[in-house]
C-alpha positions, 0 to 999 in steps of 0.5 A: 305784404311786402316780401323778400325772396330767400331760398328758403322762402319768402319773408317778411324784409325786416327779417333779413338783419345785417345784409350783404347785398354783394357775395359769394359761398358757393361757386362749383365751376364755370368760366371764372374758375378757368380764368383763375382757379382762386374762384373755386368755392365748391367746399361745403364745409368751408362756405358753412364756415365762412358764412358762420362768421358772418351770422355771428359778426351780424348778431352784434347789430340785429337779434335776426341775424343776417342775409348774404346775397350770393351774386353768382348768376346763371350759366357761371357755376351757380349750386342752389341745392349746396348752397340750400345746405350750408343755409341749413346748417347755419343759424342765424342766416338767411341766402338770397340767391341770383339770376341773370348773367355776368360780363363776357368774358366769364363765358369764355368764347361766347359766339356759340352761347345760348345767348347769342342763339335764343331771342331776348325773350327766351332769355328774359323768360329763363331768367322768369322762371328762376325768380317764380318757379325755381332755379335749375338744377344743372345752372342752364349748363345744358340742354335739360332743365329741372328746376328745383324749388329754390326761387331767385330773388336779384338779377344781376347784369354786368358789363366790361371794362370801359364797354358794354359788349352786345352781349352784354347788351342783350343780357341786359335787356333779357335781365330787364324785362325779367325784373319789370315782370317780377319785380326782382331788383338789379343788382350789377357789376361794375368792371373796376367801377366803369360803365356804372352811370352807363348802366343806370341810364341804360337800365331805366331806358329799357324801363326798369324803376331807377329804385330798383337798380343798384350799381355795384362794385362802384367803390373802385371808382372813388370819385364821388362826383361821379358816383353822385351823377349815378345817384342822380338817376334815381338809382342805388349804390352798392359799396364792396371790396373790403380790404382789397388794398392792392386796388384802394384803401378801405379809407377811401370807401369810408370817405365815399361813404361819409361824403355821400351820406353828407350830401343826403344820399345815405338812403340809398347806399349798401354794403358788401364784401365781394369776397369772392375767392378763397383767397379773400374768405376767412375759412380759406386762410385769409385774415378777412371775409364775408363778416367784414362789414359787421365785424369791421366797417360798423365799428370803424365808421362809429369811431370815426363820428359817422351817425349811428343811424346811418351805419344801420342804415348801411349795414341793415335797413337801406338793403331790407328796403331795396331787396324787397320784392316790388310784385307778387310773383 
């Protein structure tokens, strides 16, 4: 039976509703909240909150509700155990939780990092056990592990701007291996929608299913000549930013969206918001959140003529699909 792995169990993929394929609910502390405080997200009541708004907008598509992918990986301020209790408290939702690891720079200074001192293989094998056993409590953030329960169902790699670092190199690798092994998707970030082709590539070289590989934040590059070599490989897109107009226009997503979906490719398309920081989630005082793809995109792209079909298959079906786990593990 096909399943998709949640933190509070797997289930059947039909049953994740409107999908987020790409967000953040909890982030306790790590190198991003260093860089800029604005990552905070450590508030309980605040994530029950922000997630509240988006069962609610994700009731209007789907009688299930929805699923928020929350792409915090390891080592970078990841709680399963608080992120376990906004899920409980909230109806109509479902969390599928993140492994693997994000670019360089989150880390701070990485040359004394465990990923420059284990091999490929301990690393692959850590990430192994958050997708079989349970993620650890203490997010590989010191010399004891104690894994709890909460099972990881994504891996997410990540590179730089304009570069993938050997650190991110190795990530990588360790991040592939694990997903040939349990058959958990890649789900990547982009740094301003550079090195997406760059991740496809590499990712299929070290032997990882295209189909298996989403390449995310790839709306900031609104070129869709480029986004259709990325497609070309076999690989997903994931599409987020929403509302973000100091970097782009919403309309430019909506155009990437209607031109790919022109040229065949709407199969392999999802949705997300990337609201990432307080600043960008509705329980913290901004205007917009994590609801926007339901409460916003799905109403925009019917009144622009999109097919209806084709926006269920980007607010729903299309992540169902790709966030299906490919083995028993």
């Amino acid at each position: 039976m096909s399943i998709a792995r949640t933190i509070q169990g797997d289930v059947a993929p039909e049953s994740l509703g409107v999908v987020n394929a790409h967000d953040h609910l909890i982030r306790t502390g790590a190198g991003e909240v260093y860089i800029d405080g604005d990552h905070l997200l450590a508030d309980v009541d605040k994530a029950v909150e922000e997630a509240t708004y988006f069962a609610e907008a994700s009731l209007k598509w789907s009688e299930k509700g929805g699923t928020v992918v929350d792409m915090c990986p390891a080592n970078s301020g990841r709680d399963i155990e608080k992120l376990l209790e906004v899920n409980k408290r909230v109806k109509n939702l479902q969390i599928i939780a993140t492994t693997g690891f994000h670019r360089e720079k989150v880390y701070l200074e990485t040359r004394s990092h465990w990923v420059n001192r284990y091999t490929v293989n301990q690393i692959a094998d850590l990430l192994i056990k958050d997708i079989t056993e349970g993620i650890d409590r203490h997010d590989y953030s010191g010399p004891i592990v104690e894994r709890t329960t909460i099972k990881a169902g994504c891996i997410k790699v990540a590179t730089s701007y304009g570069m993938i670092t050997a650190f991110e190199h190795k990530c990588m690798e360790a991040c592939a291996i694990a997903s040939i092994e349990t058959g958990a998707p890649i789900n990547t970030h982009t740094t301003f929608g550079t090195c997406g082709l760059e991740q496809a590539q590499e990712l299929i070289k070290l032997g990882v299913p295209a189909d298996q590989i989403a390449i995310g934040h790839i709306q900031r590059n609104a070129d869709v000549w480029y986004l259709k070599q990325i497609l070309e490989t076999g690989a997903w897109l994931e599409i987020d930013g929403t509302n973000r107009i100091k970097y782009q226009p919403d309309s430019n997503r909506i155009m990437e969206l209607r031109e790919l979906g022109e040229m065949g490719y709407g199969k392999r398309i999802m949705l997300g918001t990337d609201s990432g920081k307080a600043s960008y989630q509705k329980a913290y005082g901004s205007v917009t959140g994590v609801d926007y793809n339901p409460a916003v995109d799905g109403p925009r792209m019917l009144d622009e003529g999109f097919d209806p079909e084709y926006v269920k298959d980007l607010l729903m079906y299309n992540a169902q699909r790709f966030f299906t786990m490919r083995k028993d593990s």
